[in-house]
C-alpha positions as CSV (number, residue, x, y, z in Angstrom):
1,X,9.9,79.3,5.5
2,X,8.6,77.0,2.7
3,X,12.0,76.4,1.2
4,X,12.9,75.4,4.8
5,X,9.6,73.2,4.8
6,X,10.2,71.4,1.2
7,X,13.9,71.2,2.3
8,X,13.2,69.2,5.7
9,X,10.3,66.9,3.9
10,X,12.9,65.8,0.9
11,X,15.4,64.8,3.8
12,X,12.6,62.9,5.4
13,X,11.6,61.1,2.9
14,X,14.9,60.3,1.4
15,X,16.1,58.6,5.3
16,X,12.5,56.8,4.8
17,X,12.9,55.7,1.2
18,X,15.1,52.4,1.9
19,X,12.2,51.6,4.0
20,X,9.6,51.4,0.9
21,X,11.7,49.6,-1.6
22,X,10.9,46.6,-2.3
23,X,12.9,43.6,-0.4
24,X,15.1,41.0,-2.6
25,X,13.4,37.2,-2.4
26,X,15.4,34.8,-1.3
27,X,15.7,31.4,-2.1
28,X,12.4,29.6,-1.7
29,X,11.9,25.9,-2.1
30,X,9.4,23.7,-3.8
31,X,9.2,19.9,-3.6
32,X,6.8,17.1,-5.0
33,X,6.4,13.5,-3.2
34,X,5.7,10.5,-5.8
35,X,2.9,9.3,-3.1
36,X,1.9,10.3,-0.1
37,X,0.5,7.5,0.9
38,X,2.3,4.3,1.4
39,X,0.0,0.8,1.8
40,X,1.3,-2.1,3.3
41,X,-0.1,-5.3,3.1
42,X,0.3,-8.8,3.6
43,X,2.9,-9.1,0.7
44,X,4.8,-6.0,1.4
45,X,8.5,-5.8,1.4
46,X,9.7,-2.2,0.3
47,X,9.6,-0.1,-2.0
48,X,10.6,3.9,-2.5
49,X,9.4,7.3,-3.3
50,X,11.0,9.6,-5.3
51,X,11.3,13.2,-4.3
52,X,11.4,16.1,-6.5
53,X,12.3,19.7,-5.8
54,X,13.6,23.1,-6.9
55,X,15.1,25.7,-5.9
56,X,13.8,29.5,-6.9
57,X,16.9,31.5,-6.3
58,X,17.0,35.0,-4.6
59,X,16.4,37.8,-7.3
60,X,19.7,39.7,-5.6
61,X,22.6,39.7,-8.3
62,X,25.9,37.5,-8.3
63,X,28.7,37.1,-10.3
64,X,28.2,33.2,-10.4
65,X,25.8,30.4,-10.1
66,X,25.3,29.0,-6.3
67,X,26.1,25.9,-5.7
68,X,23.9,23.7,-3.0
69,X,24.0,21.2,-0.3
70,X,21.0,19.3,0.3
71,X,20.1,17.1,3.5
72,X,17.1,15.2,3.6
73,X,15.7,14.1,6.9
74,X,13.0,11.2,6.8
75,X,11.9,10.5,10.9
76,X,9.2,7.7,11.6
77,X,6.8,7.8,14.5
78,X,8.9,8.4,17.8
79,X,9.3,5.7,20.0
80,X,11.8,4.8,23.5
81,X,14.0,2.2,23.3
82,X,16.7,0.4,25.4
83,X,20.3,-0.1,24.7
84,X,21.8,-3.2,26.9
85,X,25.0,-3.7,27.9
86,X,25.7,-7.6,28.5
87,X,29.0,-8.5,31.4
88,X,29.9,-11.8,32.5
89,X,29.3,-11.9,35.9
90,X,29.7,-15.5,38.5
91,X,30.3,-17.2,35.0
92,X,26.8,-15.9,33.4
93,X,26.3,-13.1,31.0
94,X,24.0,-10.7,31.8
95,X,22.3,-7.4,31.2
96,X,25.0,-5.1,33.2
97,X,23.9,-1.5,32.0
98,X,21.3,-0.1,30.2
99,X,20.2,3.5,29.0
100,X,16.9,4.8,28.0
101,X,16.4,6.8,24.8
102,X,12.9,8.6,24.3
103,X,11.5,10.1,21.4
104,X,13.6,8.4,19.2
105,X,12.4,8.0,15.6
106,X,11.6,4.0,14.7
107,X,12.5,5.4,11.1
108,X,15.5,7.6,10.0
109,X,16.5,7.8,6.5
110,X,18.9,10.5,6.0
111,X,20.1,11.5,2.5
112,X,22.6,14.1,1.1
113,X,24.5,14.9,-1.9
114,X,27.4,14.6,0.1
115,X,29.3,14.0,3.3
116,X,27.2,16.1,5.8
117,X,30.6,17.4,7.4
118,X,31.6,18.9,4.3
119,X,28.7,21.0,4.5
120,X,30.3,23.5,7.1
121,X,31.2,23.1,10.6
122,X,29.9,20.6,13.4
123,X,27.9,23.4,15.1
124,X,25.7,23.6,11.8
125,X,25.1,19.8,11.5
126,X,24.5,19.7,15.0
127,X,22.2,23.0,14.6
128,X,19.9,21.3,11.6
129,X,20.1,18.0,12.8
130,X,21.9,16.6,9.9
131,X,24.0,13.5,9.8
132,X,22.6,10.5,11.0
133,X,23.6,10.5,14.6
134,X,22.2,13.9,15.2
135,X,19.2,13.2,13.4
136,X,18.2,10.0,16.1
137,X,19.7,11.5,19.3
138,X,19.9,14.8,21.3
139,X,23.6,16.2,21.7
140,X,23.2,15.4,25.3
141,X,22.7,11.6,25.1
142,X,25.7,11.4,21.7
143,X,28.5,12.2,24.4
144,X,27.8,8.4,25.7
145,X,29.6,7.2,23.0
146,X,29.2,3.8,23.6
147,X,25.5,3.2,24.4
148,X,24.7,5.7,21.6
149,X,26.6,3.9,18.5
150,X,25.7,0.8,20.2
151,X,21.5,2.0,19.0
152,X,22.7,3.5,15.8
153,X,24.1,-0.2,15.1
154,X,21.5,-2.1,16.3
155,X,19.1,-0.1,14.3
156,X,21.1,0.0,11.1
157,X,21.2,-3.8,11.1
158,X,17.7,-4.0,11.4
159,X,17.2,-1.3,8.3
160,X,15.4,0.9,9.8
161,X,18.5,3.6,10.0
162,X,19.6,4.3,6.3
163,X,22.2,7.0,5.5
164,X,23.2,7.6,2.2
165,X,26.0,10.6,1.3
166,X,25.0,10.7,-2.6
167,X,21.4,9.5,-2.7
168,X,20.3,13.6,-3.7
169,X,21.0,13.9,-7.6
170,X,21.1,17.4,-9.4
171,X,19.0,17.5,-12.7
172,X,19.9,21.3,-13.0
173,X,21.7,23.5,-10.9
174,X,18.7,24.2,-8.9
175,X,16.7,20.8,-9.4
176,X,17.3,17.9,-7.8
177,X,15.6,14.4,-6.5
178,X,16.4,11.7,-4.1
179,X,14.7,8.8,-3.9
180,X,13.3,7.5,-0.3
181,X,13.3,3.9,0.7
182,X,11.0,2.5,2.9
183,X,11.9,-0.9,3.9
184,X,9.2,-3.7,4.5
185,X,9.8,-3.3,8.4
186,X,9.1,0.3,8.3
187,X,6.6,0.7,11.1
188,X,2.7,2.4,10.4
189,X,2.2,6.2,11.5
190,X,3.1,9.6,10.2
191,X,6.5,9.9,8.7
192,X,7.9,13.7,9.0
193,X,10.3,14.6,5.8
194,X,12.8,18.0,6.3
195,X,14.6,18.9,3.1
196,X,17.3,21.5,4.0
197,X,19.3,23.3,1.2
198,X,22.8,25.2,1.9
199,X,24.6,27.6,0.2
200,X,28.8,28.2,1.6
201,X,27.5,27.1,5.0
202,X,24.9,28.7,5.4
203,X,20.9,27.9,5.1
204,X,19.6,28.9,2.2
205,X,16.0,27.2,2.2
206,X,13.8,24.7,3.8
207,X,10.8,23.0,3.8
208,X,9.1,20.2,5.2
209,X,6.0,17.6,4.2
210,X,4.7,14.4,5.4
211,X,3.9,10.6,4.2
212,X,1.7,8.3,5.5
213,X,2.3,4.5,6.3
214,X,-0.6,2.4,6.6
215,X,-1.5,-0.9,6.7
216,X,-4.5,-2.1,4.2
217,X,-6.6,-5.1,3.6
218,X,-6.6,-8.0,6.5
219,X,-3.7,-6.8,8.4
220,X,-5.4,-3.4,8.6
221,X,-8.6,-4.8,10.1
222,X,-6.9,-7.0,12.8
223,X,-4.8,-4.0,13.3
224,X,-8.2,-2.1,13.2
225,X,-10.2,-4.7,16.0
226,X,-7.0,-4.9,18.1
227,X,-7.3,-1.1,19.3
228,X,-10.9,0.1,18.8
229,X,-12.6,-3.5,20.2
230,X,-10.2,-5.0,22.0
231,X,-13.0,-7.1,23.6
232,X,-14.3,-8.2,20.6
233,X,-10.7,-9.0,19.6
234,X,-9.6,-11.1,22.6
235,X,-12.9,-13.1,22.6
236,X,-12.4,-14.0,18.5
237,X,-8.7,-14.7,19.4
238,X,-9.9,-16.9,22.5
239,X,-12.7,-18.6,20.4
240,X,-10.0,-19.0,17.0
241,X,-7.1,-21.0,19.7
242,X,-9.9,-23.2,21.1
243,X,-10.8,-24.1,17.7
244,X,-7.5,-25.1,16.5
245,X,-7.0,-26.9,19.6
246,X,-9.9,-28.9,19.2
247,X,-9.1,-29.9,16.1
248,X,-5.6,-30.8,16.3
249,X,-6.2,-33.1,19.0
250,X,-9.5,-34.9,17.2
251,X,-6.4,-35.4,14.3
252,X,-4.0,-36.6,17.1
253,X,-6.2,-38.8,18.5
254,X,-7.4,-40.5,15.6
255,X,-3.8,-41.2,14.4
């Protein structure tokens, strides 16, 4: 009976062991912002952060070092915006067609050590949002084709759309930076930034942090008295016009 006992525990115990071993780490990622804070002022035209990260690989055993894809995702504050489409009509041109896009970001910076579609197949791009076009719009609203790269354009004249397939730079195998511009249009708010790391198609490791654009000195308190007193704002604005006015018609006149 106890030889049947001990005989029953071992098999227990060895169809419970797996269970109790310890799990293999995977990949896990660590990054570093040069700022996190970016001040703009009267004078402000641009400038960049640099990020740095690395990679701490999986302690499971390989034959051969991994090699990595990197995406970096930089999205400003969301905003909705209009894409017109102009037609001549009775001899005039006018605003035939429009579409709505909401929660677009007013900032998208999206950087990669190389083309996104060589990275695997469409479904993982459009999975992780990576690219730039999957990055500002829903898959829904990139089947119209034409409205769609018609914002895309708009907003990568204005520099506020920024794609870049070998802006990420490996320092080791498993570090790498990027640097992030920020151009002097960049709009104030919370900027969201995804870093996405991918091994043979596949995601291997992600993380994401956040910068802060804010405006300092003069424009910050106009900024400031525009939304918390906007009496007090209006009034000073009223008073400053009627001061001006005065003044440049006393100069007028005397002339």
């Amino acid at each position: 009976m106890k030889l049947r006992k001990a005989a029953a525990f071992a098999a227990l115990f060895l169809m419970l062991a797996p269970s109790f071993a310890p799990l293999a780490r995977a990949e896990r990622l660590v990054t570093s912002l040069s700022t996190h804070r970016v001040l703009i002022s009267s004078n402000f035209t641009g400038t960049s952060l640099v990020l740095f990260a690395a990679i701490e690989e999986s302690d499971a055993p390989r034959d051969k070092p991994k090699k990595y894809d990197i995406a970096i995702t930089v999205r400003g504050p969301a905003a909705t915006f209009v894409t017109r489409k102009k037609d001549r009509i009775l001899g005039l041109w006018v605003n035939y067609e429009s579409r709505r896009y909401p929660e677009t970001p007013s900032y998208l910076a999206v950087l990669t050590n190389r083309a996104p579609s060589e990275f695997g197949p469409l479904d993982l791009q459009a999975k992780y949002k990576i690219g730039l076009a999957y990055a500002a719009l829903p898959p829904t609203i990139l089947a119209d084709e034409e409205f769609g790269q018609a914002l895309l354009r708009v907003k990568k004249a204005e520099g506020l759309f920024y794609e870049e397939t070998n802006a990420v730079t490996f320092l080791t195998p498993t570090l790498f930076r990027a640097t992030v511009p920020i151009p002097g249009t960049a709009p104030t708010g919370s900027y969201e930034i995804d870093v996405h790391v991918f091994s043979n198609g596949v995601l291997a490791a992600q993380q994401t942090t956040a910068i802060e654009v804010v405006k300092t000195g003069f424009e910050a308190f106009v900024a400031h008295s525009a939304r918390e007193a906007r009496l007090d704002y209006g009034l000073g604005v009223a008073f400053l016009a009627f001061i001006v006015g005065t003044l440049a018609g006393l100069i007028f006149r005397r002339n």
